[in-house]
N, C-alpha and C positions, 0 to 999 in steps of 0.2 A: 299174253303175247307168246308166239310157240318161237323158242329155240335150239338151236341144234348145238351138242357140246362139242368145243373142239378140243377142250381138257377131260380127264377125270377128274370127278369130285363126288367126295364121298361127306354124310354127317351118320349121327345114332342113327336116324330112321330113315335112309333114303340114299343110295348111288345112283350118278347117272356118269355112263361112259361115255367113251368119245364116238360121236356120231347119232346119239338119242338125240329125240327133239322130247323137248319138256316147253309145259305149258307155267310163265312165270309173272309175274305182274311187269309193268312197263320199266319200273324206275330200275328194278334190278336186271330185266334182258337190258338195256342203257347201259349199266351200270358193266354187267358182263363183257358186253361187244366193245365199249373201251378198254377195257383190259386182256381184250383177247381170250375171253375165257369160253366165249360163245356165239354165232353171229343169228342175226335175227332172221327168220323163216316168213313169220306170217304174222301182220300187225292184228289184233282182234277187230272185228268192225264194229261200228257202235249202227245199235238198232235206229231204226228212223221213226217217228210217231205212225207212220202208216204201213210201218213191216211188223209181220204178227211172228 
């Protein structure tokens, strides 16, 4: 799921400033956009058995 930061946030291996979209699993963009820490851009689609 891609989000866009609306904080910095920095760890060892990785910043993202304010205004990147990063791509995060679901439970943490949820987890972020409750907090205010980032709101959600673009849900990932899930493939159909007949999309290649």
């Amino acid at each position: 799921m891609k989000v866009k930061m609306l904080v910095s946030m920095a760890s060892e291996s990785e910043v993202n400033n304010v205004g990147d979209v990063i791509d995060v699993k679901k439970s943490i963009a949820v987890a972020w956009k409750e907090k205010g820490i980032a709101e959600i851009v673009e849900e990932k689609k899930e493939k159909k058995k007949g999309d290649k």
